[in-house]
Structures are given as C-alpha cells and as structure tokens.
C-alpha positions, 0 to 999 in steps of 0.5 A: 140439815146436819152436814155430816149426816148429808154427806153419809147419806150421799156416800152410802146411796150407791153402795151394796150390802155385803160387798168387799173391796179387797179380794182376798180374804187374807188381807181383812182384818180380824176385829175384836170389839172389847166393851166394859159396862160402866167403865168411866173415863178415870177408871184405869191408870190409863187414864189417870186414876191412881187407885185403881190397878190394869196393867194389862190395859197399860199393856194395851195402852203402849200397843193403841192408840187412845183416844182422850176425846171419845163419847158414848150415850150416857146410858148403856142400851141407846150406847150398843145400839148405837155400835152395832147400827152406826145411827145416833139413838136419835135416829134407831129410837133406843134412847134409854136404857130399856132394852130388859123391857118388853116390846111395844106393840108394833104402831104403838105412839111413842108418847106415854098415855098421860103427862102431869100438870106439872111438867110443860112438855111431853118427853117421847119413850124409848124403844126396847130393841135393836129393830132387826130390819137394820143391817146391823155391823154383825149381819152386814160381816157375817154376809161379808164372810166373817164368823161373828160371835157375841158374848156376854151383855145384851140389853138390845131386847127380849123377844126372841127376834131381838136376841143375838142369835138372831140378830147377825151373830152365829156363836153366842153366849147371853142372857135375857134380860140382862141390865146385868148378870143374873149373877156374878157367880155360879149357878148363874140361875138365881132363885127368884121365888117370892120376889114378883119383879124378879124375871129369869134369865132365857138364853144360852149362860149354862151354870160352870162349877160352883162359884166360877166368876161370870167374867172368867167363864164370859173370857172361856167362851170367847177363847173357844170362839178364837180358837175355833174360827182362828183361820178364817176372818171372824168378829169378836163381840166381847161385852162384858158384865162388869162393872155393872151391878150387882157387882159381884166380885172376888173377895180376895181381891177386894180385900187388897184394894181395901188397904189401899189409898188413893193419893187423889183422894178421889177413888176408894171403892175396893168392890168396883177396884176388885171387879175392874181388875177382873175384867183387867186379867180377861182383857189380858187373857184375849191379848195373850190368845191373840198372841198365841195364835198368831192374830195380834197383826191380822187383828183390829182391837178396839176397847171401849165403855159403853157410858160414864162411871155409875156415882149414885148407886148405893150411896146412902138415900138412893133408890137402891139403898133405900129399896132393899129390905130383908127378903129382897134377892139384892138384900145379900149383896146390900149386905156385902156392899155395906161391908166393904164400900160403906157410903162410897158409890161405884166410882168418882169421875172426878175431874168430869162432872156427876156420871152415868144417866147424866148429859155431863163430860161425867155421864158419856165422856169415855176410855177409847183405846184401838190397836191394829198393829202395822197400821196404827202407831203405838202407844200414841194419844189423839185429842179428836172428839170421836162417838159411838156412831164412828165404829160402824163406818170404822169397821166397815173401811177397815174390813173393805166391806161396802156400807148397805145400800141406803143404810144411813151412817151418822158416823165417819171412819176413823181410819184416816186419823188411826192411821195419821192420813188425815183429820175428820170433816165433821161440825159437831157430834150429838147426845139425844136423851129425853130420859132422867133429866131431859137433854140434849148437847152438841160438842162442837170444837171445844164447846158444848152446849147443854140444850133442856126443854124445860127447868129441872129444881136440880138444873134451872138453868135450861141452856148450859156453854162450856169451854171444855179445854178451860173447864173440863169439869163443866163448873163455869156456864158461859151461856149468859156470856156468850148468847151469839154462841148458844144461838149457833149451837142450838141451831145445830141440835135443832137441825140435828132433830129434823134431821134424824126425825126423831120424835122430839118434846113437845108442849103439854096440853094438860101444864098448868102455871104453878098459879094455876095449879093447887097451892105450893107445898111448904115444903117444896124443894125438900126431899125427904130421904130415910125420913117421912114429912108431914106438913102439920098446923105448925110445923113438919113433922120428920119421922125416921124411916131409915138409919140416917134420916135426912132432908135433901135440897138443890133449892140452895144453887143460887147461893153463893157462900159462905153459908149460914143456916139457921133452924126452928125445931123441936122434939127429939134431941141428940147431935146431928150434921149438916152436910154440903156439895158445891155446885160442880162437885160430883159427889158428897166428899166424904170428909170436911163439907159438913157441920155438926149441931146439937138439939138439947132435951128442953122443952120447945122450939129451939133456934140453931144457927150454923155458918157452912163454910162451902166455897163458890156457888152450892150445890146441894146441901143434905139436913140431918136429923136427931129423928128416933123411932120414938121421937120425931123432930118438928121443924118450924122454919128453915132460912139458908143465907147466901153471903151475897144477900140471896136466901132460900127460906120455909116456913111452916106454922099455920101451913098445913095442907087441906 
C-alpha cells in the first residue's frame, strides 16, 4: 500500500465533520484561494519569464512564499476537483477535462463501448463531475461556520446537482458549461444560432455595460462578496477564466506587448501577455481590498494554476486552426488571434517540456505562491515537491476544522513547511491520466518515472527516468540506465492503483498484432496537416487543403543528426521548407530549424536531397509542400538518414491501397 495514503486514512478514521479546534471564531483564518486557468510555471517574472509583466504577483511574491516544486494534473477539471476533495483524480474518478459534459447514467462502466484493433489496452473514461456525496473543502467550511462564495470557472459538472450553488457554496457567480467563458466581453450570452455544437451558458453571469471585461467584472463580484462577509471567517474561491480560450483580451494592452521582446527568446504571444496582465491587475485589486479592510493578517492567500501553459492551441495544423471556418462562432477570434499572434501558441514553458494535456514537468509543473502574514516568512522560496491534493488537509489545519470522518485526504498539510516546523513524510506524489497520450508518473525525490501501457508513434518508449535536479527539461531518459530504479518507481504507481481502486487499463480483447491486422499503410507515420493524401498506383498524392500544406512525422526519434533527406517528387513547382523539432524541445522555434528547397516546373519525377542540420536526437520534423489548389505534388519516396547509420524511409510506387 501507498504509506501516505495508509497514514491519512488512520488519522481521519476517528474525526468529525465540521468541528473546529479553535474555539473562537476570531483566531480562524480567512482563506482566499486565487486559481488561474492555464497559467504555466514560467508565466510571471516570479518565476522567471522576461516578457511577460505582473507586478502585482511580485507584489505577492515578497509577501509568500513560493513554492518552486508545486504540481497539479495536467488537465484543468481532474485539477479542481482535486482541491476542492483533497483525492488524487485517481481516487474521486474526474480524470479529464470533461467536467462541460453530460453525466453518465448512474452504474454506467467506466469503459467505452467499443475499442479498435489497434490499440492493446482498454483506457477507463472519466467521470464528469464533482460527485456531491464527497465533503468537499466548500461544504465542510461553510458546516464549520464559514461564509463560502465561488466566482468564475466551474468545469466540475453540468446537472443542476453538480453546480456550485449546490455544491457547498452560498454566493456564486458562473456559468455552465464552462471549459471557458462564454465570453470575454459583454453581453457574455453569445449568439450561437446556426452552429449545432454550440451550447448556452445556464447559471447566474448577468450581462454588465457593453464591452465590460469577464475578469474585471469576475474581480467586482469577488469584491462584493469580501466586503459583504468582511466580519465574519468566510472562503473566497476566486477561478478565473483567463487565460484559457477564447482568449479575449484588451487591445490596448496587447498592443504593448506587441513591441515587446523577450531577451530569452522564448515567450511573444502579446494576446496571452495582455490577458495575464488582466488577471494581474484582479490579483492586485483583492490584494488592495484586503488591505482596505483590514484582512490581509486575518487572511491565508493562496495563488495557484490549476495545469501547465497551453503550447498547441492555434499554431498552424491544429485542431483549432484547421477547424474554424467562416461561419464558425470562433471564426472572429481566429481572425483576431491571426493578427496579433501569427503561428505563436499561447505560451512557451521552456525550460520544462511541451505542456498542458501532457504528463510532462511542462503539462502539471506550476506557480504556488501562499501568504499568511505573521505565520508564514515573507518573500521565502521552498524546493519541497507539493500537489494539489495538499490544499485540503492545508486548509483544514489552517482553519482548525476537523477533516470528515472517513473521508479520505490523499494529501498532507503543509503547514509545518509554511511555517518552518518541520518537512513532509511522504515517499512520492502521483499524476493518473489515462487520457490524450495515456500516463502515469511517480515524482519521488529528484526522480520521476513516466509509466505507459502501451508505445505511442510520438513516445515509443513506454517507461521514461528523469533526474530532475539534472535535467528539468526532461531530455535525457535514464530508464535503460537505471532499471533497478524503474523497478522501484513502478512498484509504487502499481500500488498507488490498487490503492486508490481506480479502474486501471486493461488488456483489449479485440488488439490484433500489426501482422494481423490489414496491410501496413505506405504512408504510416505521415500526418497529413492542411493537406489531403492518397495513396496512388505509384506515388501519394498531396492536395492542398489548407494555407501551408505540410506532412508531419515523429517517425524520425530514433535519429540522430545531422540529417539528410532526400525526395522523389513531382507536380507542382515553386519553393518550399523543411522544418525540424529535436527531440526535447517543446516547440517549433520560429526561426533557424528549417531548410528550403525548390521544385522546378520540369516534367517528371525530381530527386532533392537536403542535409537538416538538427542537434542531438529529432524529434518531429514538418515537409512542406509546393501544393496549389491547381496542382497537386506526387511523392514517390521519402528516405530520412540519421549520421549514425539508422533511417526512416517510404516508398510508394506500386503500393496503392486495395
């Protein structure tokens, strides 16, 4: 068993709900838990960025203490569920970020109905709720004596049941379903007529003047709710939209950030810099009516993301990119995201790997900054690794509420490294996502252990060591290194399974060995983005289907460069690029990894050959094509040769699919 787990269990086993420690009222603490939405770990100058401007999250940062080691789930509802019940997503069952969806029917399986041949397991769904019968942080408070409000983002269900307002909190202001605002902007109510996915919003958002900002208005209503409950212990929980999509924002401050640099090189998407200093300047107004009410001493502040920065929205040939047309409700804010951004997705977490949706230091690495004046040393830095499951019990000791008897707490109080008394007795912290690219790790000491079922083309490699004091990027696997340590690392997220009960993968009966399935496509391995492919009698055939039609393939990971790639094609002319990642990098740079080459306007097939000068292992490399809406571009054969002697090669004369 899971020794952390054992021991919360054994402490909670003789407790009551809703009883205190501290007799008088007066000596509880106000809380304020502060959540942005996508926020990753470099996205403030607290934490390192250089482009990006929070002076009030500076502010707050000589005030706390920040934690460099904090984590949460990689994806936003699993995340505040998880705050809210103190259960690692594992154990409450919202494991995705599905909390917009409808509710399952109750007994339903948590398997989908059917499974391909061509995976090996079965991956378990995700519940779509915060399941009510749990004594959630809100309910076990407001039974304490506290006033709770909730404001702005949801996501932990639909059903009526499932709302905030139903859920512990007495004062709300949201919306449902909300992965996002239903809009930056006043009247929030956007018109969805003619788009049969659209959903409306159902809760309590009314609409301010025209053209009042969501986080200004989301920062008015909080305001109401301290002043309002200012003599008596209450629980802010303050989740604001930004900056999640549809990431609306203030023209005149992106217009700033547009003319702005980053010295690293890393960060320069002025939308997501505009709407971050939004949420900056509410941080700052709470700070202040804190301070003009006298609270600040009376109030434990907590500041937290609720996952990893979002790298892969809206770059060129993502789902979203790709997706909205003329007609769309999005179809504006493509527009307005074109215009401002270009290519750039919503941030860069560099130096962590890739981001939100993923298992990686980039996906659920996050900022953790938590102030209690007199009780907390200012303006301090703490390396322990702490998660999202440590808030509840936090909370709880903090407030002197006893936890509810046999509810279990997956995490520890913080308190005694908060206040310098002591460090926290635990082995490892987890991270249960079955979902996207299904994972688990386990971060115990400096190691981490990447734990899959099954090869994906993207990550072959099912089992993944890191030394993150070494190698925060996450660049070096030490699996084949280090096997006694994979052993003891996989023991743990075995136990931890069984432990929390959680419904695990498990082997498809329908998988068939590539052998026994049809015939390997020619073309396996190339993604065809902004493009159309056909396999033909003697080559494949690209269409254009986009602006910058491309074939996309990860099949180049066990090369190591230098490059050299050379083309059979035919067709249309004109120039074009090759583009690169190594492997590591969590995003196309947007200058000095490509290639160009030209196809000339004679008659047949031509043979290019280019050498990519990529560093180190690849990681995904990108083909542009010549493609026209006239003309398309036939490819005969692809061949990618690493410097070590390995290569990846398609052929394609005489392989046309029956």
């Amino acid at each position: 068993m899971v020794s952390t787990l054992v021991k919360s269990i054994v402490l909670v086993s003789f407790l009551v709900l809703g009883g205190t420690k501290r007799g008088a009222a007066e000596e509880r603490p106000n809380i304020v838990l502060f959540l942005v939405d996508d926020m990753g770990w470099m996205d403030s100058p607290v934490y390192g960025s250089q482009y990006y401007e929070a002076p009030n999250m500076e502010r707050l940062a000589k005030q706390a203490m920040m934690f460099t080691d904090a984590y949460a789930v990689p994806l936003c509802s699993p995340s505040r569920a998880t705050i809210l019940s103190g259960q690692y997503s594992a154990r409450h069952g919202l494991t995705s970020a599905s909390g917009h969806r409808p509710a399952a029917k109750q007994g339903a399986s948590r398997y989908p109905e059917k499974t391909g041949a061509k995976s090996r397991y079965i991956y378990p769904t995700s519940k779509n709720y915060l399941n009510p019968d749990i004594p959630n942080l809100a309910r076990v408070l407001k039974q304490a004596g506290y006033h709770t409000g909730h404001f702005g983002k949801w996501h932990l269900g639909i059903a009526p049941e499932h709302r905030p307002d139903q859920q512990g909190f007495e004062s709300t202001w949201f919306c449902v379903p909300d992965p996002g605002p239903p809009s930056y902007f006043s009247p929030y109510q956007v018109k969805t007529e003619g788009h049969p996915t659209a959903q409306n919003r159902i809760g309590n958002i009314t609409d301010g003047p025209d053209g009042e900002y969501i986080t200004d208005r989301l920062t008015d209503e909080a305001i109401g709710f301290l002043e309002a409950n200012r003599d008596e212990p209450f629980f802010l929980n303050l989740w604001q939209y930004g900056v999640h999509g549809p990431w609306g924002h203030k023209e005149e401050y992106t217009e700033m950030f547009a003319k702005k640099t980053d010295p690293r090189g890393q960060q320069r998407n002025p939308i997501m810099a505009s709407m971050l200093k939004s949420v900056d300047d509410s941080l700052g107004r709470i700070l202040d009516k804190l301070d003009e009410l006298q609270l600040t001493q009376k109030t434990l502040f907590i500041f937290y993301s609720d996952n990893g920065g979002n790298t892969h929205s809206n770059i060129p040939g993502s789902r979203q990119e790709t997706a909205i047309k003329p007609g769309h409700p999005k179809y504006a804010q493509m527009v307005d995201w074109k215009k401002w951004a270009g290519p750039e997705p919503p941030t860069n977490n560099a130096p962590l790997r890739e981001g939100k949706g993923r298992i990686y230091e980039g996906g659920q690495r996050v900022p953790l900054m938590v102030r209690w004046p007199g009780r907390i040393e200012a303006g301090t830095e703490n390396h322990t690794v702490v998660t999202a499951v440590d808030l509840y019990p936090t909370i709880l000791e903090a407030t002197g509420v006893t936890p509810p008897k046999g509810h279990i707490m997956d995490g520890l109080s913080l308190l005694p490294v908060l206040q310098d008394t002591g460090k926290l007795e635990r082995q490892a912290i987890y991270t249960w996502f079955p979902h996207l690219i299904p994972a688990a790790s386990v971060r115990a000491g400096d190691w981490k252990l990447i734990y899959r079922w099954e090869p994906h083309p993207l990550y072959p490699e099912i089992r993944e060591l890191y030394n993150l004091s070494e190698d925060i990027g996450e660049k070096n696997n030490l699996a084949s290194k280090h096997p006694e340590k994979v052993a003891e690392l996989e023991k743990l997220i075995e136990a931890f399974i069984v432990d929390t009960g959680t419904p695990a993968p498990k082997p498809n009966p329908d998988y068939r060995e590539p052998a026994q399935q049809k015939a390997k496509s020619p073309e396996t391995g190339l993604v065809p983005k902004m493009a159309k492919m056909t396999v033909t009698a003697n080559s494949l055939r690209v269409e254009k289907a986009g602006k910058f039609p491309f074939l996309g393939t990860a099949q180049v990971k066990n090369l190591t460069g230098p490059l050299t790639l050379e083309m059979t094609m035919s067709g249309s002319s004109g120039e074009s690029r090759v583009q690169w990642k190594s492997n590591g990098q969590t995003a196309f740079p947007e200058q000095g990894q490509s290639v160009t080459y030209t196809v000339s306007d004679a008659e047949g097939m031509q043979n290019i050959t280019l050498e990519l000068p990529v560093k180190g292992n690849a990681g995904i490399l990108r083909i542009y094509l010549p493609a026209t809406d006239d003309s398309p571009v036939n490819i005969e054969s692809i061949v990618v040769k690493g410097s070590k002697g390995k290569s990846t090669q398609w052929h394609f004369a005489g392989k046309e699919k029956p």
